[in-house]
Structure formats: structure tokens, C-alpha cells
N, C-alpha and C positions, 0 to 999 in steps of 0.2 A: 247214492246218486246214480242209479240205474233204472233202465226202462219201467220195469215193471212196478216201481215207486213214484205216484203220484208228483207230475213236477207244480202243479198248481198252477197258480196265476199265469198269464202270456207275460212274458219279459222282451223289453226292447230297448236295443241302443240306440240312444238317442242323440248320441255328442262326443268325440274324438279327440283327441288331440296328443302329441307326440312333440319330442326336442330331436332333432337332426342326433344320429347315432357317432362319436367320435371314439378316436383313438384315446384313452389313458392319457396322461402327463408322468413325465417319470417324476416330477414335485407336486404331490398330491396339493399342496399348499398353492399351488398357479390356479386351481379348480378346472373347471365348474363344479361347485358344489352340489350334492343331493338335494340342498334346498332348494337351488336356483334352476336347477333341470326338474324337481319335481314342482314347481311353482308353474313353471310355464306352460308342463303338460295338461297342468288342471286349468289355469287360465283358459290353456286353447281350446278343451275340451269344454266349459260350460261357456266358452263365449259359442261354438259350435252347434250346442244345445239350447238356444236361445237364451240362458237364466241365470246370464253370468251378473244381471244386475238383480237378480232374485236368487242369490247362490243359497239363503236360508231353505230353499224348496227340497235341497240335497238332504235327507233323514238319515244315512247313516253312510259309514264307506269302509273299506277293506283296502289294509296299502302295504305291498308288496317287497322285499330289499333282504337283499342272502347278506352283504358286509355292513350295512346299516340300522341295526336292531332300534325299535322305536320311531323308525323313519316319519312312519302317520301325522299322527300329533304336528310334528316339528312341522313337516310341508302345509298341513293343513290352515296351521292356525295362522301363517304367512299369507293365506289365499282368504283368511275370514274365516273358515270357518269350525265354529266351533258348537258344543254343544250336544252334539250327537254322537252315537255308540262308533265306534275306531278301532278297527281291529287290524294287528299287525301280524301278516304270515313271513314265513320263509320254509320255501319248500325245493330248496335247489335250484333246476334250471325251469322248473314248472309253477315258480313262484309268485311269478305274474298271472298265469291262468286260474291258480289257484284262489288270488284273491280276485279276480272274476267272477268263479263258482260263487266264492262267497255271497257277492254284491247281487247274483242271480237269484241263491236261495234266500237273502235277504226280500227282493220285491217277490218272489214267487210265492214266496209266507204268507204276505201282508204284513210282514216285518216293516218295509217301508215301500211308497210308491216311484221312490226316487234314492238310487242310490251310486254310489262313487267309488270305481276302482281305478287303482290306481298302481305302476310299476316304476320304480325307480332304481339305479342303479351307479354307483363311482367306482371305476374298479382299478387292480394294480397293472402295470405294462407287462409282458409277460403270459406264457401261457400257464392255465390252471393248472395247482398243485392237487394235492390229492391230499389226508388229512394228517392231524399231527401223530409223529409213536408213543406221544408216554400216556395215551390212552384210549378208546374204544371213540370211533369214529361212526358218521352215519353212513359210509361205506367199507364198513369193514367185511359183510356178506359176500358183497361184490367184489372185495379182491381179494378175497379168498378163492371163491371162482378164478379170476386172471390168473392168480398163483398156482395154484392146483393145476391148472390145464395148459398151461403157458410160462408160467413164472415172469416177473418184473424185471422189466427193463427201465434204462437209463430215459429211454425215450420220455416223453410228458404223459403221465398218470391217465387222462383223458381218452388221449390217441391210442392210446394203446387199449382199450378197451373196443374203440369202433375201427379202428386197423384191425384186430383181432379177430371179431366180429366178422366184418369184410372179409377176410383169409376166409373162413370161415362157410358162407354164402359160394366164395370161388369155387372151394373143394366139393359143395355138395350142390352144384348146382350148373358150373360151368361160367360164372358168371365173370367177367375180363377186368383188369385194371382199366379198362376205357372205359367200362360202363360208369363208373365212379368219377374218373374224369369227366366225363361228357355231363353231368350235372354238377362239378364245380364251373364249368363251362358254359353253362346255361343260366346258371342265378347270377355269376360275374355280369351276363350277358344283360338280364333282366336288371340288374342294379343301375344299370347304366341310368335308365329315366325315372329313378326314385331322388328326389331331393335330401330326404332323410337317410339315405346310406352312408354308411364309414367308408365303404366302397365303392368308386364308380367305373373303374376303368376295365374295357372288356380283354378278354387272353381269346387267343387262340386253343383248340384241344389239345397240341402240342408245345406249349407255354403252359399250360396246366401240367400237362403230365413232367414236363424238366424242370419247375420247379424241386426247390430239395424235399428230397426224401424226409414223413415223416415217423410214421409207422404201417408196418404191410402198403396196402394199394395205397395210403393217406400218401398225397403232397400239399404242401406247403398251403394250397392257393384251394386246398378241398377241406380246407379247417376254420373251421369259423373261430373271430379274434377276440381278443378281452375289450370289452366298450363301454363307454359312458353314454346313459340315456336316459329317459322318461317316456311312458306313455297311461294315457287316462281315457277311461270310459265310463260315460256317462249312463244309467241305467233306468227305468221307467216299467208301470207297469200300464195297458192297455187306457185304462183311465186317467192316467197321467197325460197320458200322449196327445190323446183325442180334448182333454180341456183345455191341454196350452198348444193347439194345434201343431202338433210334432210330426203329422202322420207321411207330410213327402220326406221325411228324412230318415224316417225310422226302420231299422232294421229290424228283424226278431232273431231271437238266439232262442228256437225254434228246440235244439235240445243241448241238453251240455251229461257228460258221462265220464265219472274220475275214479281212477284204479291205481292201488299199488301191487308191488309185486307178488306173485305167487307163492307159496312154498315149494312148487317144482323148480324153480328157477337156480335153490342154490344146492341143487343134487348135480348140476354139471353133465346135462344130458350130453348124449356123448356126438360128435359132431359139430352140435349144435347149443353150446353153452358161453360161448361171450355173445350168441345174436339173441339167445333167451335174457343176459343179463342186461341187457342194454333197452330191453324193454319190448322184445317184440309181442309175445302172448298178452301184458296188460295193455298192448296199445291195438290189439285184436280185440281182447272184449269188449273195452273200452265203445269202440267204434261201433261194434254190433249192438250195444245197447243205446248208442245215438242213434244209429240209423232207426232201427226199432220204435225210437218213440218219435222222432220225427218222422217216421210213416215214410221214408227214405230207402233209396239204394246209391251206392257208389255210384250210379248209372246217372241219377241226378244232380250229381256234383259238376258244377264248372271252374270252380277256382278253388286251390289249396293253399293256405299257408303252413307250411309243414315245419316239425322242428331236426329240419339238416345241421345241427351242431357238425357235421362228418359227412364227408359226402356217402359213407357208406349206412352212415343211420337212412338215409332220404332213400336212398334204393331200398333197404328193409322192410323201412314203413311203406312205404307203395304197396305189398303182399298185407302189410296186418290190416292194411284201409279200405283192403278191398279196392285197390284200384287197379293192380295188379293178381295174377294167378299166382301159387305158391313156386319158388322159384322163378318167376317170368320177371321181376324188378327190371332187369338189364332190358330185357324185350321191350320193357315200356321206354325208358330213355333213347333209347337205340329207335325207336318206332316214329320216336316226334312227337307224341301223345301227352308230354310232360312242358309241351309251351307253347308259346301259342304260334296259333293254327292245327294245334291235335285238338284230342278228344279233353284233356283235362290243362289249363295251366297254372303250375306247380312253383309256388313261390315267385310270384312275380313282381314284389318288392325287394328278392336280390336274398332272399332269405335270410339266416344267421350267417351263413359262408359269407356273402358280401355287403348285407345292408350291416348287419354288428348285429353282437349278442348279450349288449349289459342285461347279466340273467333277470334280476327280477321286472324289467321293462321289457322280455321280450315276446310270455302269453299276451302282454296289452296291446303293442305293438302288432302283433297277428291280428288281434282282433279289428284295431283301427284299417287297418289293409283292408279285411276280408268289408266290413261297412262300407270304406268308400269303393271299391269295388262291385259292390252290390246298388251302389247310389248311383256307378256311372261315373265317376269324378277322377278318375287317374288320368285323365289324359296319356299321354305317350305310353304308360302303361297298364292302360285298358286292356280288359278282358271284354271281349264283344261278347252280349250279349248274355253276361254273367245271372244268374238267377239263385244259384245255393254255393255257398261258401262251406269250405270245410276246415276247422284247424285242427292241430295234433302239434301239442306242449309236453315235454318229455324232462323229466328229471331223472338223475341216477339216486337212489336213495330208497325206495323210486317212489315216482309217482308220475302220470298220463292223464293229460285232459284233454277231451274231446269235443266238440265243437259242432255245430249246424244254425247256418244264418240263413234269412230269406228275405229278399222283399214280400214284405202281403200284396199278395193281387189287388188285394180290393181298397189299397191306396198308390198304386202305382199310377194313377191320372194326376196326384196332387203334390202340388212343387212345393219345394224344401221352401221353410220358414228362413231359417237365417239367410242374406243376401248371397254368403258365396262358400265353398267348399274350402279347406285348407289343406285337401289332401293332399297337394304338390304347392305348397306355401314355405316349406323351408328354411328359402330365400330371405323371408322375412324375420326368421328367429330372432333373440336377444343378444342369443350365443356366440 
């Protein structure tokens, strides 16, 4: 899945739809269940796509869920449907993008002309553990690295990987504990006019920074929380769109590019070995082989949805995205270029820091962003004059998917088929 590999067919999304992001239940038995959060996302996503009373039109789908194995099937056949090939990933925190990919390479094949991805997630209260001792985990490489160059702490397994990291960026580069606040500071900010955030309320940079201590520069309020969600997108290919007149609504996902990790990564480069394990070099290629085939420069980018699990992953990736120079991340926050009225705005659904991060709903969920985005439809948080979307979904384990959306010029004159946008509908949930 890189540039120089034929992506085929044009792929376009056509139909959205997401459950409001919430806090855990510490009685898993209170729910909402995975079935009732993944039902709603697919409801709202092909009522979206005009075909929710043609839902037979959907040929195959890819369904997303890290503590849910078999999630697919179950959500599915509650929504109708059945019959078609169901494929179930789980790829850590990149587990929503990844069954994206999938539903991409599905219409880009001629696999199918109409396909369905989908991310759900029920998680425990609490932040992430790390994996069990009485055997071989899918990060055992990884904290081998932490150990090796740091050793383990009491702190949460997670934070201590992008606190690390962070430390890490300080010493070779000059970069300040306020840079890292100043972006848990600005998605707080941005979550404010999202409906679907677990978060909405705004902190000051100094309410950021005295929240408690979690690891290195990490506070409290720069770490994205454990969440319950759903989100689904609806997929098409060029001939699909144009016979069920889909075209003012349609996106195109223009290029998509997925990478896992290196073999440099677990030599423990010296300086610079928790910002290598965390993903920085696979979320560089990654990006260079989207822009590449989307015929793209970072220069063209106007809106990011980025995966800030940490506020020091979100300054990171800014240098692997090209949005920033090597070392300059903190320049860019510091500059105003990361919201809006700068040059790029970055996570302006409140990101994982504050919209919520149930993992396998949260590549979907970027993506429903970056569409209605590109449609025009966020109201209070609109990006003026948005034209390419960019995301970046990041799992430890690892894996990195990379993203490029556009409206087509050459149906921008023509208005969306369904009556009304849901991107700030919420309000309305079941939930």
C-alpha cells in the first residue's frame, strides 16, 4: 500500500456517521453496548449516504474492535445486513483506519462498488494497561526499547512511552513543556463546538499545565481518555456515485499509505529511541508515499486530523507530516499555524485528547471529521475554506495510516443528495 503500487479505481466516501464519544461505565452491564453504538453508526452513516432503504447496495464491509473479536457479523446482521464478505481487524489504536484501508482496497479492486467500514469500541474505566507476563505480547519489542533506555515505571504503560518520547524531543531539540501544553490547550479548545466529544470544556494554558503530573511533560489534561464509541463510513466507487447521484456529497480518499515498523526502530537509536518507537520514521514514510500518489505537498493541506493519543505524539508527528521542519514541532504550535486562522488546522474535532479515543472507532471517526469538513458542514467548527484533508492513525504494535481527501473540482457546483448533514447532529443520538 505505497505510492509506487497501482491504487486502481477512484474511491469516494460517500456517508458518515458516528455515536457521540462517552466515558466507560464502571458496570459494563449499564452499557451501551458495542451492538447499540455500532448500529447507530451504520444507521447514520447509510441514512447519510442516501441507501439506508437500499442497504443491499453495501457488497462487502470491514469492521474494526481491539476488546471486541467478531464485532462485524454481530452489528451487522442487527442493521440487515447480510450476505456479504465481513472482515474483522484489530490492529491496536490504528484499527479503525485500518479497516478503512481495507473497504478502500475493496472498491479500488473492483472487489466491490460499495463498501462499509466501520469502528467500534466499549472500553474499561481506567487508563491503558500494557500486556499480560505469563507470555509474549504484541509489544514486547517496544518495551524492550522503554526498558533498555529508561526502564519501567509505576506510571501508566502508555504515558510512559510518549512522556519518554517528549523528554526526549526536549533534549535534542530545545523543545519546552508549554509546547505540549499549548496543544492539549487548543483541542480542549476545539472540542468545545464538537457534539460528539467526551470533552467539551475549555482550560486555560495554565489549567493545563497544573493539572497532575503524568509522565515527563505529559499532564493529566494532554492524555487522551478510555472511550465508548462508533463510527462508519460509507465507501463508493466513481460509478457508483455518479448513478445514485452521490457527487455533492462525495469525498475522494484521493490516496491512503500503511506502514509498520522498521527494523531500525528496536536498535534504540541513541537520543532518539522512544520518539523512533512511537512511530515517528513509519508515520514519515507513510506520508511521503501519500503525498506522492496524491500528487500532493503538505503545502496543500488545510485540515488535519491527527492521532494526538499524547500531546507529545501531536508535536512529533507535525515533523514526520511534513508540516513542520525537523525539530521545529514546538515552532509550529507556538506560531498559531496548528488552528485556526494559521496556516494548517489540526484536530479541530478536539482530537483523541478531548473528543475521546474508543481505539477501534477512532481512524473512522477522523475520517467522518475530515468529510464533513471538506463538505462545509461543521458549523462553529469550520475550517474556512477547507479543500484537502489530511489524517495520520497511529497504533503501537505498530502500524500508521495515512490519509488524503479532496473535494473534486468538478463537482463542487452540485448539492448533496440527502436533505441535511449530521455532522453536528449529536443532539439527536439514541444514546
Amino acid at each position: 500500500m505505497v505510492a509506487k503500487k497501482n491504487p486502481g479505481r477512484r474511491v469516494f466516501v460517500v456517508g458518515v456517521g458516528m455515536t457521540p464519544f462517552t466515558k466507560p461505565k464502571k458496570d459494563p452491564k449499564e452499557g451501551p453496548f458495542f451492538t447499540t453504538l455500532g448500529v447507530e453508526a451504520v444507521e447514520r452513516a447509510l441514512e447519510d449516504a442516501c441507501i439506508k432503504d437500499e442497504r443491499s447496495l453495501v457488497e462487502s464491509a470491514c469492521v474494526g474492535s481491539m476488546f471486541t473479536l467478531g464485532a462485524g457479523q454481530r452489528v451487522l446482521y442487527d442493521c440487515g445486513l447480510y450476505n456479504i464478505p465481513t472482515f474483522n481487524v484489530n490492529n491496536a489504536c490504528a484499527t479503525g483506519s485500518n479497516a478503512l484501508a481495507i473497504a478502500r482496497q475493496n472498491v479500488a479492486s473492483g472487489m466491490a462498488d460499495c463498501a462499509l467500514a466501520l469502528g467500534v469500541e466499549v472500553m474499561r474505566p481506567g487508563s491503558l494497561g500494557g500486556g499480560e507476563a505469563n507470555g509474549p505480547t504484541s509489544l514486547d519489542h517496544h518495551y524492550k526499547v522503554l526498558n533498555d533506555n529508561y526502564g519501567l515505571t509505576k506510571d501508566p504503560p502508555m504515558a510512559q512511552f510518549f512522556g519518554r518520547a517528549g523528554e526526549e524531543h526536549m533534549k535534542l531539540y530545545g523543545t519546552k513543556p508549554e509546547h505540549f501544553a499549548m496543544i492539549g490547550e487548543k483541542n480542549h479548545r476545539h472540542s468545545r463546538n464538537n457534539p460528539y466529544s467526551q470533552f467539551r470544556d475549555v482550560y486555560s494554558l495554565e489549567q493545563i499545565q497544573s493539572s497532575p503530573k503524568v509522565c515527563g511533560p505529559l499532564t493529566k489534561l494532554q492524555c487522551s481518555p478510555t472511550s465508548n464509541g462508533a463510527a462508519c463510513a460509507i465507501l463508493a466507487s466513481e460509478d457508483f456515485v455518479i448513478k445514485h447521484g452521490l457527487q455533492g456529497q462525495a469525498i475522494e480518499l484521493v490516496a491512503q499509505s500503511v506502514h509498520s515498523d522498521s527494523p531500525e526502530v528496536f536498535k534504540s537509536a541513541e537520543g532518539k529511541a522512544l520518539i523512533e518507537a512511537v512511530g515517528k520514521s513509519m508515520a514519515q514514510k507513510a506520508a511521503q508515499d501519500a503525498y506522492a500518489e496524491a500528487g500532493l505537498t503538505p503545502d496543500d493541506v488545510n485540515v488535519v486530523e491527527l492521532h494526538d493519543c499524547f500531546s507529545c505524539n501531536e508535536l512529533i508527528t507535525y515533523e514526520s507530516l511534513g508540516l513542520a521542519k525537523e525539530g521545529e514541532g514546538g515552532k509550529l504550535i507556538e506560531s498559531g499555524n496548528a488552528t485556526f486562522g494559521g496556516k494548517y488546522v489540526i484536530n479541530p474535532s478536539g482530537g483523541l485528547i478531548s473528543k475521546g479515543h474508543p481505539l477501534g472507532a477512532t481512524g473512522v471517526a477522523q475520517c467522518a471529521e475530515l468529510c464533513w469538513q471538506l463538505r462545509g458542514e461543521c458549523g462553529p467548527r469550520q475550517v474556512p475554506g477547507a479543500k484537502v484533508g489530511l489524517q495520520h492513525n497511529l497504533g503501537l504494535g505498530g502500524l500508521v495510516v495515512i490519509g488524503l481527501y479532496r473535494k473534486p473540482e468538478e463537482w463542487v457546483s452540485i448539492p448533496p443528495k440527502r436533505k441535511q448533514s449530521l455532522a453536528c447532529g449529536a443532539e439527536s443520538s439514541k444514546l
